[in-house]
Structures are given as C-alpha cells and as structure tokens.
DRENMARRO-925182 format. One record per residue (C-alpha): residue number from 1; z, x, y. Coordinates in nm, 2 decimals, m for minus. Layout:
// DRENMARRO-925182
> NUM  Z  X  Y
...
***
This chain:
// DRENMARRO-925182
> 1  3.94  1.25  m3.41
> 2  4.19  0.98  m3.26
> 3  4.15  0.94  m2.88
> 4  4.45  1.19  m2.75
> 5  4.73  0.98  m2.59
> 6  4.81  1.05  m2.20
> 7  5.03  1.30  m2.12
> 8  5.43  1.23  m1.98
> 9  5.46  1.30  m1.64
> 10  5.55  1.66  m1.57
> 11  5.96  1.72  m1.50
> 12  5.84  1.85  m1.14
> 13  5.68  1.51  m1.10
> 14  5.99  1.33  m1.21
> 15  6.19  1.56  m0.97
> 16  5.93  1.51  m0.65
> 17  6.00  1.13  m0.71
> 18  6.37  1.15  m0.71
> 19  6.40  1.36  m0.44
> 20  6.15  1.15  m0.21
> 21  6.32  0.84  m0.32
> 22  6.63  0.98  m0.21
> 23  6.55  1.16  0.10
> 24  6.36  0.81  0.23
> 25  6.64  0.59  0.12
> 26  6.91  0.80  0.29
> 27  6.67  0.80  0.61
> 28  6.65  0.42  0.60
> 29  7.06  0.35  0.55
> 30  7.08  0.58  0.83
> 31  6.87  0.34  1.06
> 32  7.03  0.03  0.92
> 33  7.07  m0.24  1.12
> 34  7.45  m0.21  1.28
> 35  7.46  m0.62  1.28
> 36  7.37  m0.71  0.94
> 37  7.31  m0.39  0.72
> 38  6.92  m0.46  0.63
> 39  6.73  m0.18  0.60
> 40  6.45  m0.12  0.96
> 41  6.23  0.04  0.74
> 42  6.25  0.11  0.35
> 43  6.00  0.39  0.29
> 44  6.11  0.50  m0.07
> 45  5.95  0.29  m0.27
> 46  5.63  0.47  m0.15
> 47  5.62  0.82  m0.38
> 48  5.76  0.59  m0.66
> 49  5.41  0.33  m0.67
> 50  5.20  0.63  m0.61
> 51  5.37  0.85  m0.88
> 52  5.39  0.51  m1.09
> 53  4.96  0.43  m1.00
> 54  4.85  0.74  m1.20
> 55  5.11  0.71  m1.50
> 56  5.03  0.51  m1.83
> 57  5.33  0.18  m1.84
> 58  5.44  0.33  m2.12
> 59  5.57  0.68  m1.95
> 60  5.70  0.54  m1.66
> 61  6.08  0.53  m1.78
> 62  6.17  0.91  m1.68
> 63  5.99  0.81  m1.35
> 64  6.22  0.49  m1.27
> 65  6.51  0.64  m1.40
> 66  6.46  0.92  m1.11
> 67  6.42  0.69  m0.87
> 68  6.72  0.53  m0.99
> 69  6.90  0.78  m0.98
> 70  6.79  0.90  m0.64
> 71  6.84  0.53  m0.42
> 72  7.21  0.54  m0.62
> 73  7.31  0.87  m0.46
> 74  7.19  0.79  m0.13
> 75  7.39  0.48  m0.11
> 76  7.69  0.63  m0.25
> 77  7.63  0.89  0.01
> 78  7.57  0.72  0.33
> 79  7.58  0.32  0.25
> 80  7.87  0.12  0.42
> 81  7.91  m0.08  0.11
> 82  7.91  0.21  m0.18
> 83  8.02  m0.01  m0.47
> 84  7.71  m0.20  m0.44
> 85  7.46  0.12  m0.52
> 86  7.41  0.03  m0.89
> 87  7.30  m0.33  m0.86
> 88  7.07  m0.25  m0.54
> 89  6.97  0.03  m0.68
> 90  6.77  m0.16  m0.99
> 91  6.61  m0.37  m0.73
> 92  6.45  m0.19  m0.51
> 93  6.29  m0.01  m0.81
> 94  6.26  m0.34  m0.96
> 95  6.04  m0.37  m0.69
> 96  5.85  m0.06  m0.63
> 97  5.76  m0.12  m1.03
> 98  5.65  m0.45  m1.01
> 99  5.40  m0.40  m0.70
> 100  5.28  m0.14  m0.89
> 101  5.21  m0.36  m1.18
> 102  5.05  m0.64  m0.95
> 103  4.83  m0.32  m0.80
> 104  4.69  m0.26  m1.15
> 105  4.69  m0.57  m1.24
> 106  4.41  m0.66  m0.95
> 107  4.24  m0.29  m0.98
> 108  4.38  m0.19  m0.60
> 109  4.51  0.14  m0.76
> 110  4.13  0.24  m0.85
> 111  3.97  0.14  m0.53
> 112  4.25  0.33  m0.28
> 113  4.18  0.08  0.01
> 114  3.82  0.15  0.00
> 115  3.73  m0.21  0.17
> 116  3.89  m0.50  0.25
> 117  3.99  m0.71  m0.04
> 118  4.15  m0.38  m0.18
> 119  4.36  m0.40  0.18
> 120  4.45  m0.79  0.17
> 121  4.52  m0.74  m0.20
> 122  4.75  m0.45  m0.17
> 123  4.95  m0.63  0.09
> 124  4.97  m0.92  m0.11
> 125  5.15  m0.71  m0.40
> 126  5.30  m0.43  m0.23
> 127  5.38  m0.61  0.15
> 128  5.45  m0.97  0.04
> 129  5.51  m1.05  m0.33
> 130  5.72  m0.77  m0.46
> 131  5.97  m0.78  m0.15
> 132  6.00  m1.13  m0.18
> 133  6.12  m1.11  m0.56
> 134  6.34  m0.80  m0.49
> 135  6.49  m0.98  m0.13
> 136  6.59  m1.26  m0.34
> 137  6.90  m1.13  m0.55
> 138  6.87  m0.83  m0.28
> 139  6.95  m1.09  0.00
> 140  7.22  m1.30  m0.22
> 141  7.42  m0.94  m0.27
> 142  7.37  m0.87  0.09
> 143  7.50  m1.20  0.20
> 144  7.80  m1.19  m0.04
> 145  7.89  m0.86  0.14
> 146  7.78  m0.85  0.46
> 147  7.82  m1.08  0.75
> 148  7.52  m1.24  0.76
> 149  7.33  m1.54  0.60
> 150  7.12  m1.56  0.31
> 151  6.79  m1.69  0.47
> 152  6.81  m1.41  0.73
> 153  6.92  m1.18  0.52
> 154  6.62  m1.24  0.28
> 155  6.40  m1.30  0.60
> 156  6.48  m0.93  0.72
> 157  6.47  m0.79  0.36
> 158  6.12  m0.87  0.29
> 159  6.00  m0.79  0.64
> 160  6.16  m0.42  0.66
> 161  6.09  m0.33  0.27
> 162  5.69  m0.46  0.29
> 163  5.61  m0.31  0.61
> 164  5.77  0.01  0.48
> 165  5.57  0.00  0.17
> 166  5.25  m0.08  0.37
> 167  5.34  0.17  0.60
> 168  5.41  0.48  0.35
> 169  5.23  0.41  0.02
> 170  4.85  0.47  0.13
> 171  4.93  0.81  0.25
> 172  5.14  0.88  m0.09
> 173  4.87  0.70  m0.30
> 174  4.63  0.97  m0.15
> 175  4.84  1.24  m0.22
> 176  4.87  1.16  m0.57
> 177  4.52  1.08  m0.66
> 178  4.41  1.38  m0.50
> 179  4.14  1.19  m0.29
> 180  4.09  1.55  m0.03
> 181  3.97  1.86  m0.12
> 182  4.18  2.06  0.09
> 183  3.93  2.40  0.01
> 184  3.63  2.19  0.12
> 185  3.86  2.02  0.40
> 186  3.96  2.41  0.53
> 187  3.64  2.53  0.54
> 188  3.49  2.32  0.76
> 189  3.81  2.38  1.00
> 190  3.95  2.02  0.88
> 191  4.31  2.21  0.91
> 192  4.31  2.28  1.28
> 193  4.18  1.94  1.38
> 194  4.44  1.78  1.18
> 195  4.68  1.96  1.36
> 196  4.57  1.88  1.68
> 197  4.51  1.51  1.58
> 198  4.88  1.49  1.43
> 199  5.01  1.69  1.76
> 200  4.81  1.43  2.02
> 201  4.95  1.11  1.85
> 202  5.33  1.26  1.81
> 203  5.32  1.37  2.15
> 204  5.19  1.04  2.29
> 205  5.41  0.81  2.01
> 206  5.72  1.01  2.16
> 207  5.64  0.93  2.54
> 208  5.58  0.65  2.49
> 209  5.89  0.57  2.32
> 210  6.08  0.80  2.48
> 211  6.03  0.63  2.82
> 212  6.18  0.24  2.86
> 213  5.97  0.18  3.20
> 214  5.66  0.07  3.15
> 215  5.53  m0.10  2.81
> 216  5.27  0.12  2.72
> 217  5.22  0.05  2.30
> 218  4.87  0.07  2.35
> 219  4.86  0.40  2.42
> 220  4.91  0.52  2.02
> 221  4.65  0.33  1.91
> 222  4.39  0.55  2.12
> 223  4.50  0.87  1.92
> 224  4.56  0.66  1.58
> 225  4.21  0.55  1.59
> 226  4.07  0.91  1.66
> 227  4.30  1.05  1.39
> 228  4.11  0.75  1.17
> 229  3.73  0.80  1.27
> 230  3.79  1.20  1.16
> 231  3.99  1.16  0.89
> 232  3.93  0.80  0.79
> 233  4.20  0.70  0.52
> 234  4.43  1.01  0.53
> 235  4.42  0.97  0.90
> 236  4.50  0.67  0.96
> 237  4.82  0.64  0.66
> 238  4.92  0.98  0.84
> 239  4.87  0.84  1.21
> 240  5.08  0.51  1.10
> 241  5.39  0.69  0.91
> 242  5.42  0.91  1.23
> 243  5.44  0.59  1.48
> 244  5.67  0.44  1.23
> 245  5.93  0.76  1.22
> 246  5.89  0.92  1.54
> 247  5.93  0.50  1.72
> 248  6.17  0.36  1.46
> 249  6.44  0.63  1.55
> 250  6.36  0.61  1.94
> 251  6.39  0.23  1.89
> 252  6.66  0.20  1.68
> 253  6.84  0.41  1.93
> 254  6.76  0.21  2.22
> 255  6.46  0.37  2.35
> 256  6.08  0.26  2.40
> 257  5.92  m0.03  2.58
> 258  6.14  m0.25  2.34
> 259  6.44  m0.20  2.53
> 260  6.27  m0.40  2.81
> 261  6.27  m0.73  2.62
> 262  6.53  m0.96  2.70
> 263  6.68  m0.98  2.35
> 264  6.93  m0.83  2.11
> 265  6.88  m0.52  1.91
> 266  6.81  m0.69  1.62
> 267  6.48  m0.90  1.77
> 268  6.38  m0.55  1.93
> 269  6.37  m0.42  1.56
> 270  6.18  m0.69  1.46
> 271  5.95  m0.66  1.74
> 272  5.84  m0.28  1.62
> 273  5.82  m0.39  1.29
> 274  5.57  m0.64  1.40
> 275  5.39  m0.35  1.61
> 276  5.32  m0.15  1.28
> 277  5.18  m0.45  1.10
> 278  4.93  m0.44  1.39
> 279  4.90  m0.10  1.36
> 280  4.85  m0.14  0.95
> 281  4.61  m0.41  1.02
> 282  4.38  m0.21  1.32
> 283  4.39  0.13  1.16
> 284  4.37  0.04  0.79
> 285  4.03  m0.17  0.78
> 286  3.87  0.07  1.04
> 287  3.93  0.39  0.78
> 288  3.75  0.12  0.47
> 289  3.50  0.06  0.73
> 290  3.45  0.42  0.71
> 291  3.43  0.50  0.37
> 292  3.17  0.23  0.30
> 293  2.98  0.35  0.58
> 294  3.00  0.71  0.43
> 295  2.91  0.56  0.09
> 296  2.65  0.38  0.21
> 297  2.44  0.68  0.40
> 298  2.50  0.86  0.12
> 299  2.37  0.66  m0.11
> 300  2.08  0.60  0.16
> 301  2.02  1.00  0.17
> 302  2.00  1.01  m0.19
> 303  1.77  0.68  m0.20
> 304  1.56  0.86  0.02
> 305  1.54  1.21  m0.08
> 306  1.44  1.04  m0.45
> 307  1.18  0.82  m0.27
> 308  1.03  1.12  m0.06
> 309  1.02  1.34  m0.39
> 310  0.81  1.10  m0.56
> 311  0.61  0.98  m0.28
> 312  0.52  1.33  m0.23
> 313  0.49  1.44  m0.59
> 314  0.32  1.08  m0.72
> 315  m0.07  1.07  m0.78
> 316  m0.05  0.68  m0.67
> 317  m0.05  0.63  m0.24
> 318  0.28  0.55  m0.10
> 319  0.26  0.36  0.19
> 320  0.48  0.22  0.46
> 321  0.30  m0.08  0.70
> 322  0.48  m0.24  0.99
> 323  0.49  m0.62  0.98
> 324  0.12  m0.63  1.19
> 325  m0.02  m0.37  0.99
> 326  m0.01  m0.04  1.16
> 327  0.06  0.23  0.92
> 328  0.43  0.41  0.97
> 329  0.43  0.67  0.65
> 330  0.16  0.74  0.42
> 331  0.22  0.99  0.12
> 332  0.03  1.31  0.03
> 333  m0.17  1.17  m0.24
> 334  m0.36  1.04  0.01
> 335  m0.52  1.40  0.08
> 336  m0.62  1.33  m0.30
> 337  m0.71  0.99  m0.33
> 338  m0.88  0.92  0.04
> 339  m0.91  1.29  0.22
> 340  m0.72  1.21  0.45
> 341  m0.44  1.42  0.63
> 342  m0.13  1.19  0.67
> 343  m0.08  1.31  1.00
> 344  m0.40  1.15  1.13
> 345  m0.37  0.79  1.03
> 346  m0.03  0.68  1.05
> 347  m0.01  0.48  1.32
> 348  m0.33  0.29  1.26
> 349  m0.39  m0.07  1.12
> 350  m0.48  m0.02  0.77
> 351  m0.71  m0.29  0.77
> 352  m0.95  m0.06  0.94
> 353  m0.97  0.19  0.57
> 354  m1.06  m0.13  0.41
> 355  m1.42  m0.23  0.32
> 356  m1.55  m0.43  0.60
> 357  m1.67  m0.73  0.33
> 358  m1.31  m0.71  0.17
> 359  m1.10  m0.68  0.47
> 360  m1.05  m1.08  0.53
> 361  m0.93  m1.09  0.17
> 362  m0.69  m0.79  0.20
> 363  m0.55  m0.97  0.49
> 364  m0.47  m1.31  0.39
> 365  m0.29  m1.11  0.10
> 366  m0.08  m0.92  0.30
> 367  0.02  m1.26  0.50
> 368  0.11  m1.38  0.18
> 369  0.32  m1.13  0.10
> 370  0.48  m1.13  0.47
> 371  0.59  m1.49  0.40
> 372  0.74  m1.45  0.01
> 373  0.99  m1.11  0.10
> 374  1.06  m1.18  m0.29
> 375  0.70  m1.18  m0.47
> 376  0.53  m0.82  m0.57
> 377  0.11  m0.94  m0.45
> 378  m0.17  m0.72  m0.54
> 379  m0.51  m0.70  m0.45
> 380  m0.84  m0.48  m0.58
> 381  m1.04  m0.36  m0.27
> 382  m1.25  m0.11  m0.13
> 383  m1.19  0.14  0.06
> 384  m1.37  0.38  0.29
> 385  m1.26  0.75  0.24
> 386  m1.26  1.02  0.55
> 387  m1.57  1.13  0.36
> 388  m1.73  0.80  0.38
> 389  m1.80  0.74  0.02
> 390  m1.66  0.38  m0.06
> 391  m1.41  0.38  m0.39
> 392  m1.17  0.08  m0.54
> 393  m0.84  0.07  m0.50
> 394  m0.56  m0.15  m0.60
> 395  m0.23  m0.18  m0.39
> 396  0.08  m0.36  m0.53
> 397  0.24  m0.48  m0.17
> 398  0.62  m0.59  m0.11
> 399  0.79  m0.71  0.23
> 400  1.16  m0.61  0.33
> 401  1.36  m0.80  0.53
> 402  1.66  m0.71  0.74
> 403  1.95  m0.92  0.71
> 404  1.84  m1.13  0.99
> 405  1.58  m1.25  0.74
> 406  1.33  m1.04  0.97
> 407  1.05  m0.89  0.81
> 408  1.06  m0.52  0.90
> 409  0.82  m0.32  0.69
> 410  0.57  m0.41  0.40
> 411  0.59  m0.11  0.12
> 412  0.28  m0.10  m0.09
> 413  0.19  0.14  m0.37
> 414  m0.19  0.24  m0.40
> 415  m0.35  0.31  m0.70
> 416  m0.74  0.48  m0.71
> 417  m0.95  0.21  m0.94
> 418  m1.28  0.40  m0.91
> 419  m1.23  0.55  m1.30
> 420  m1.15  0.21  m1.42
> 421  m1.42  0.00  m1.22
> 422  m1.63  0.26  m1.36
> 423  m1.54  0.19  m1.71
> 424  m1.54  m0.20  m1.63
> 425  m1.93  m0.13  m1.55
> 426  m2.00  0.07  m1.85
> 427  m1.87  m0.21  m2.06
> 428  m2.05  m0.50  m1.85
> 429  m2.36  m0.34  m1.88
> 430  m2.29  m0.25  m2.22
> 431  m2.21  m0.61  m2.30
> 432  m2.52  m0.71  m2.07
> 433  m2.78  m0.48  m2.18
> 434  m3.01  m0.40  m2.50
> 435  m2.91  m0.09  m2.59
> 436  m3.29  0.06  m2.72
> 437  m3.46  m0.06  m2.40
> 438  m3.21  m0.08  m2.13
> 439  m3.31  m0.47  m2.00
> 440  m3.12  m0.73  m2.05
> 441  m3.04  m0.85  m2.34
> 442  m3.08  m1.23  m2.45
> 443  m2.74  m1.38  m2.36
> 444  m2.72  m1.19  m2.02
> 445  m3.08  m1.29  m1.92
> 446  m3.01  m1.67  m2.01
> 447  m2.71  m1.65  m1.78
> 448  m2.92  m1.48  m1.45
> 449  m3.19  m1.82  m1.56
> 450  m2.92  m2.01  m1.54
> 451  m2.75  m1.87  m1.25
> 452  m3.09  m1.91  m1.04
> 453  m3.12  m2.27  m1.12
> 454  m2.90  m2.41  m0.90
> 455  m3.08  m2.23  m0.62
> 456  m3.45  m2.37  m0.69
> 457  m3.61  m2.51  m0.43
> 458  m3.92  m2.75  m0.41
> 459  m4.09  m2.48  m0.14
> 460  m3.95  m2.18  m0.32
> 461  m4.06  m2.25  m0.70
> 462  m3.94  m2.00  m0.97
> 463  m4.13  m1.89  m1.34
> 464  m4.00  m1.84  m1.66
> 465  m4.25  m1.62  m1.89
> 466  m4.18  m1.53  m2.22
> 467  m4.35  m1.24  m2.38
> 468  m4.43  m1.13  m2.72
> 469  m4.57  m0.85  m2.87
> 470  m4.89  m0.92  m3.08
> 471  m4.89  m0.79  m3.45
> 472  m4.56  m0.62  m3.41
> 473  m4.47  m0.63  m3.80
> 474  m4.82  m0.50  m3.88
> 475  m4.72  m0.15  m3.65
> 476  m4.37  m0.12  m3.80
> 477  m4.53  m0.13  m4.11
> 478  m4.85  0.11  m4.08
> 479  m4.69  0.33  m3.85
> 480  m4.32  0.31  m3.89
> 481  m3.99  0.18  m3.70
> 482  m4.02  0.46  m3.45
> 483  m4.37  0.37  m3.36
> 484  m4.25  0.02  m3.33
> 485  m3.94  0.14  m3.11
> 486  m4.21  0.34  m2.86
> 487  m4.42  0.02  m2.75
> 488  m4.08  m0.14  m2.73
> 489  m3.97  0.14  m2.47
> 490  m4.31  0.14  m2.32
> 491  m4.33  m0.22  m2.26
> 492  m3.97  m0.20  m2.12
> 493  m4.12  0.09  m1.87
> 494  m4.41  m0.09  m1.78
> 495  m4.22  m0.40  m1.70
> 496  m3.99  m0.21  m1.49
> 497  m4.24  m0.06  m1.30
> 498  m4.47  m0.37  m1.20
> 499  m4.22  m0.59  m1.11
> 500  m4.02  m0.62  m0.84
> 501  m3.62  m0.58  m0.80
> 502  m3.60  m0.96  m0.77
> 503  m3.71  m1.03  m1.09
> 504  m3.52  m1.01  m1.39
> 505  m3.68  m0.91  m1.73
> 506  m3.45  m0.89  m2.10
> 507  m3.54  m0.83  m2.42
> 508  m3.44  m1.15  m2.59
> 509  m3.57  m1.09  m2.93
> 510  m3.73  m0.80  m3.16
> 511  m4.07  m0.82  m2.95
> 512  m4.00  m1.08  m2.75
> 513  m3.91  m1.08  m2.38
> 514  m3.85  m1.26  m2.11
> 515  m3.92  m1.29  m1.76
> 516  m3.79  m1.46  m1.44
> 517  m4.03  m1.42  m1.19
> 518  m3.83  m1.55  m0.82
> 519  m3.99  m1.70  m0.54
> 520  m4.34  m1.74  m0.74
> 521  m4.52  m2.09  m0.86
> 522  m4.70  m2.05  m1.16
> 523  m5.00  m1.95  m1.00
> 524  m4.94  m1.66  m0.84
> 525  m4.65  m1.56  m1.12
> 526  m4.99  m1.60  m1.40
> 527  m5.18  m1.35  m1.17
> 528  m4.87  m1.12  m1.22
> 529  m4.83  m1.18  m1.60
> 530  m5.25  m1.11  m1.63
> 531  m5.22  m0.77  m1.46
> 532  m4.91  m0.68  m1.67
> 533  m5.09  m0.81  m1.99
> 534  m5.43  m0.57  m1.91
> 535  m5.18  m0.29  m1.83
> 536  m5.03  m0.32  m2.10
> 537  m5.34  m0.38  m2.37
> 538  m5.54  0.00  m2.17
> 539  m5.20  0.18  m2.22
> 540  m5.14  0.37  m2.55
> 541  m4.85  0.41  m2.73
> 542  m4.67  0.74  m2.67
> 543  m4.63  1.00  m2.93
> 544  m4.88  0.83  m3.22
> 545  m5.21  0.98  m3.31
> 546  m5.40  0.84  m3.36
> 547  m5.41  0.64  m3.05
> 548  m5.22  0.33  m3.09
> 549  m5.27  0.01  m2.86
> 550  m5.07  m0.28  m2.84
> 551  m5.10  m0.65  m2.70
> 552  m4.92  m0.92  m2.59
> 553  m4.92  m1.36  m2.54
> 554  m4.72  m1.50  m2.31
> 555  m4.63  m1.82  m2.23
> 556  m4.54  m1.98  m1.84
> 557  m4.34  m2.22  m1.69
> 558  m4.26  m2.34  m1.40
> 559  m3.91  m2.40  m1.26
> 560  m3.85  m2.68  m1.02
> 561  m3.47  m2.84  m0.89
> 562  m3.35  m3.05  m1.16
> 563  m3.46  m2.85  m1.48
> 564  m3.25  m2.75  m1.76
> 565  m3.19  m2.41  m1.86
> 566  m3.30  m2.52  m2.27
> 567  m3.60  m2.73  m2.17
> 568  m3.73  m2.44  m1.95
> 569  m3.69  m2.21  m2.25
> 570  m3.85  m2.51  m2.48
> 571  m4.16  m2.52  m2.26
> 572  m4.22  m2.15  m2.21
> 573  m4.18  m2.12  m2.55
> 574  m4.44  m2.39  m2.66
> 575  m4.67  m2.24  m2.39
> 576  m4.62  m1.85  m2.60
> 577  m4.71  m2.02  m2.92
> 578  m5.02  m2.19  m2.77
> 579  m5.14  m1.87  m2.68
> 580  m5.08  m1.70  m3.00
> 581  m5.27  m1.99  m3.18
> 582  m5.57  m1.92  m2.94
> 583  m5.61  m1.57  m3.03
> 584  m5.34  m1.38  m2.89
> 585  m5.36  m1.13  m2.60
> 586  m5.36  m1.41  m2.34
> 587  m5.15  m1.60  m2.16
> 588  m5.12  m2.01  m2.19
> 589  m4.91  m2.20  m1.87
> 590  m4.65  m2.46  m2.02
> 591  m4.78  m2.87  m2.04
> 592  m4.70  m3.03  m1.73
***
C-alpha cells in the first residue's frame, strides 16, 4: 500500500487562523504609532507560523489565503491608509510564510525551543530574517505614504514585527503542537496555579505600568520567572504575551515608568520593545533550561531504575567503590556469591575482602584504572567470603569522572571464577598427570627438573633417580595387561607413601619413573632409593594369585649449580642401565 498523503488542514483550522490573524492585526493598527504609522507590536503572524509548523508546504494555500484575507479586512477596517491593505497584506504573510520555511528549514519547529540553539535559531528566522525581507518593500510602501523615511521606517518595521513574533509564536507553537496534557495538567491542580500565576504577573505588569512614578520594570520579571519554573515553556510564552499586551496599551497610552524618560513617544515605544527582548531573552532560555533538566532526571531515573533492576536481579556482583576504595553500593548477589549482607560492608575498603597475598596486586590495578577514566582493567583474585572459605573472582573495573575531570566513583562488575579455576585445574592436571597412576607424567616432571635447577645450591644438592621396573614384558605377558597395570599402581602407591611432599616422582615411561629427590646428595638420596627398592621387591602384587613380586634398578645422579636438564637425564639414565647389566634389582650412582 502507498504511504497515505497528509491530510488538508481542517476548515475550523483555516477559520481559527483567519480570525486570529485578524483580531491581532486590528489590535496592532489600533496601537500604531500616531507619528509614523509602524506597527508597536505585530502579533498576527503568530497563529499563522504555528498553524503553518504542523501543515505539509503543499497544503498551506487555504491557510495563507485566510490570513490574507484576515490582515486585508483589518486594514480596510481600522488602517489610516485603506488602499494600501492588498499590497501589505501579501507581505506580512510573505513573511509569516517565509519564517516558517527558515524554521523547518533548520528543524526549530521539531525541537519547540527545547535548548538554546533552537532559541538563537528561531530568532534568527522568525525575529531577524523574515522581518527584514518583509520591512523592505513593507518600509518602501510605508515611506511612499506616510511621513516618514525609509531607513526608519524599515528600522521600526523589523523591530515591532520580530519582537511580536518572538513574543507571540512560542505560546501559539505550543498550542498547536499540543505539547500539554491539559487532563494530566488538571489533575495534579496545574489549573488553579496557572490561574493564580497568570493573576500575580497581570496584577503586578498593570501596577507597574499603571503608575509613572517610580521605574519599577523589574518587578514583572519576579512573577514571570515563577510563572517559568512551574510551567517552564507555556509559562514563560504566557507570562511574556501578558507584559507585552497588558504594558504595550499602558505605554502606548502614556502610562508606565516609560513616561519618565525624557524623550518622545516614539523612543518610549522603542524602549518597551527593548524591555520585551529582555524579557524574551531572560524568560525563554530559563524555561529550555528546564526542559533539559526535566529530560535529563528523567532519563537519570530511568538509567537508574534499569541499573538497580539488574544489579539486583544479576548473578555477577555490582559494585560501587569511592575513589580510595571504600565501598558505596554493593548488589544482592553478593548474598550469593560472598554471604555477605550488603548492608554490612558498604562503607568498608574493599581491599580488606581480598586475599591478603593478592591484595597489592588488586591495588595497583585499581590505580591504574583511577588514572585511565577511559580503559575497562580486570583482574583475577581471591577473595575471602563471610564464611571464610577463599574463592576466585574476577572484577572488570571502570572510573567515572565528573566534568571537572574528577574521579568520583570506580564501578566494577564481579564475576565468581571458582567453577572455572576449578575446570582450569582439572585440565592442568589432566595435561600434567598420567592418567593410570596419577604422578606426573614425563613432560610435566621434566619441567618441575627443570624448574629446580636454577635453585641448586652447592650446600643444598639435589638427585635425580630414574626407576624401572625389572622384567615388566615378561608379567604383561604371563599374567596379563591388568597384572602389569597393578605393580604399576602399586609402585605409584608405594612411592607416594615413602617420600616426602618435596619430592616429585612421574611416570615417564611404560615402567619407568622418575624421581627428584630435593635437598638430598646422592648419599643420603641412595639410602632412600635402597629402602624403596626392598619395599618394593617384599610387597606382592595386589589381586594375582599366585603371589606375584616385582623388582626394580635404578639409576642416581647428582645435581649440582650449572647442570643441564638433558645431561642430568643422560647420566641417570646410564647409571639405570648399569644396574640392569649387573643383575637388576639394585641401584648403580651415575660416573662422576
């Protein structure tokens, strides 16, 4: 289906505009300037932008043709120069149209004022721009049949027709767009503080330019600005329209504190229309101040009911740490995760939950991450729960800055680790270990040789034995595989059993094994080896009847600072084959 073309503006619509246009241009050749004919205050181009904001280009011709229709009648009506209602007639909606084409143009009919660019940009089009381009054939006509100059005439023709646009069009613009819901605006008694607001400013706009003693046009800005902080936009176009009215017909009738400058009517005029550009300028920015504001704890309150719902619905810790580390918020899932009730631990360091050998680490992290506001750091640690077990954790940590460039908080999100470290050491050891006898197996013994080197000393030797089983094949053979894999589990058991947790044994072969035996010289480690050997020969095999007894030759060498991991393994290994050419079931020490 084709994308349904917008609709014409309704004839009530059309009607509203006429009728506005005329009623505000008859109100404004009322208060023309005696001297020179130009317009105080043209208002009427007001209903026409805002009717002409909502309606597609292409439907505006009913709209201008209103408007026409309505500025023409009120200058037939009341204008001193009658005959001249056509041509002024096309320019002032000349210019109403084109500010309204400037205001779409730059977007300021979608933002309504909302912040400041939209308020220097609709004064630009609607205060500046468009009067200037209507004032100049407007001033020509005017000067051709008025007494008064062209410059002036233009000067006073921009002035009176873009403050009254300024002045008049944000409240229409409002009306139009529908920005209030009035329901919504009742019900929470929006009606009668309007009307007071409204009654306050009037009654202090017409005292003050009532009176022509004392020069009191601060005094409306006190209600205006109340009428603004309520009512933000609406208050302050409503609160500006009623100082320009209620003061522009005192004033042009030689009331107010105008009257006590020493000038001519016409400077007095100009004066007031100065004072409502102030007005425009104080009231207007305030009320986008507003709505931002509004927007912005809005957007905060829905920022943070989100973030509370999944802090407290998340499985992951949430947490909130002030610059030094105390804690400020801390999620539910810690109740979970560490046993710990919220309540009891904000407001202490959270250095003091970390493992005591981690906590430097965890630190220097969280300095790091205090200098780089834009860097995501995280860390693995332990942790102490309110149980005092001791799990992993892993917290990704972030620092906020205000926009001082102070830090204010560091947000970190903390994740358990103890089911993963868990799996980490199932696959070390599974990657470490033989998986028949449980020792290690070949590669990861060679690395804890390897690793010990280093650390040899010439008054702390080390051994290396190798071990193998004597006639292995033969008992595979006579008495099957599983025979052969209970000596292997029975050596395993009697080597975990006789020596100490210092020592590291592996299996690095089908029946041959390895030993480091730390902290002993040869000597004493051959004493070792000689007990484990007659163990090993008395001790049957388990499970095989008959009784089944097994041997083994081993072979010894010494580790001193200096050696090398393959020439320690060369030697032991020479030594092992000595003693299975000398009989077996003995134990030969490595050449010197």
């Amino acid at each position: 289906m084709g994308r349904a073309s917008p609709a014409a503006p309704s004839p009530v619509a059309i009607i509203v505009v006429g009728l506005s246009y005329f009623a505000l241009a008859s109100g404004a050749i009322l208060l023309t300037r005696l001297s020179d004919g130009i317009a105080l205050l043209w208002l009427a181009n007001a209903p026409l932008i805002a009717a002409l904001c909502i309606t597609p280009v292409r439907r505006w011709a009913p709209i201008l043709a209103a408007a026409v229709l309505g500025t023409w009648t009120a200058s037939l009506l009341f204008s001193p120069i009658p005959a001249a209602a056509p041509p002024f007639a096309l320019v002032n909606v000349g210019e109403g149209a084109l500010a309204t084409l400037l205001l779409r143009r730059w977007g300021v009919d979608r933002t309504q004022l909302e912040h400041s660019r939209s308020i220097a940009l609709f004064v630009l089009a609607a205060g500046i721009l468009a009067p200037t381009a209507s004032g100049l054939p407007g001033a020509w006509m005017a000067s051709q049949l008025l007494p008064i100059g062209f410059l002036p005439a233009l000067f006073d023709w921009i002035v009176g027709h873009g403050v009254g646009t300024l002045i008049a069009a944000p409240l229409a613009m409002q009306v139009t767009r529908r920005d209030i819901d009035w329901p919504l605006f009742h019900a929470r008694r929006g009606t009668p503080k309007a009307v007071g607001a409204i009654a306050l400013l009037s009654a202090v706009t017409f005292l003050v330019f009532y009176q022509s003693m004392l020069p009191m046009l601060f005094l409306p800005i006190v209600p205006l600005l109340i009428g603004t902080f309520a009512f933000q936009r609406f208050g302050a176009a409503v609160g500006i329209l009623i100082v320009a009215l209620i003061g522009g017909v005192l004033t042009t009738n030689g009331h107010g504190p105008m009257a006590l400058m020493h000038v001519d009517q016409a400077g007095r005029l100009q004066f007031f229309q100065f004072y409502l550009v102030v007005l425009f300028v104080t009231a207007l920015p305030v009320a986008a101040a507003l709505v931002q504001r509004d927007r912005l704890m809005a957007a905060l309150r829905e920022n943070e009911t989100r973030y509370r719902l999944m802090a407290e619905n998340a499985t992951d810790i949430m947490m909130t740490l002030e610059p030094d580390g105390t804690i400020r918020f801390i999620s539910p899932a810690v109740r979970e995760l560490g046993y710990f009730e919220p309540e009891n631990i904000i407001g202490l360091n959270a250095a003091i939950l970390v493992h005591p050998e981690d906590r430097e680490r965890v630190s220097a992290v969280h300095v790091e991450a205090l200098g780089a506001p834009e860097r995501v750091f995280t860390v693995e640690y332990r942790a102490t729960k309110a149980t005092g077990d001791v799990a992993w954790f892993e917290s990704n940590m972030r620092s906020v800055r205000d926009q001082s460039g102070r830090i204010t908080a560091v947000f970190s999100v903390i994740r358990d680790l103890d089911g993963r470290k868990m799996r980490e050491d199932e696959l070390l050891r599974a990657a470490n270990t033989d998986p028949l006898t449980g020792l290690l197996n070949r590669g990861a013994f060679r690395r804890q040789v390897k690793e010990a080197m280093p650390h040899l000393r010439p008054d702390r030797p080390s051994t290396l034995a190798l071990l193998d089983l004597d006639h292995f094949k033969r008992v595979n053979d006579e008495h099957g595989h599983a025979a052969g894999d209970a000596a292997l589990l029975m050596l395993a058991d009697l080597l975990r059993e006789n020596l100490r947790p210092v020592d590291s044994v592996g299996r690095i072969g089908g029946e041959e094994f390895g030993i480091l035996l730390a902290g002993l010289a040869v000597v004493d480690a051959g004493i070792v080896c000689e007990r484990l050997r007659r163990t090993l020969a008395e001790r049957p095999v388990p499970g095989i009847e008959p009784a089944l007894h097994i041997t083994a030759s081993m072979g010894l060498e010494a580790l001193a600072p200096g050696d090398s991991i393959e020439d320690a393994f060369r030697a032991a290994d020479n030594a092992l084959y000595a003693a299975k050419a000398a009989g077996r079931n003995r134990i030969e020490l490595a050449a010197a």
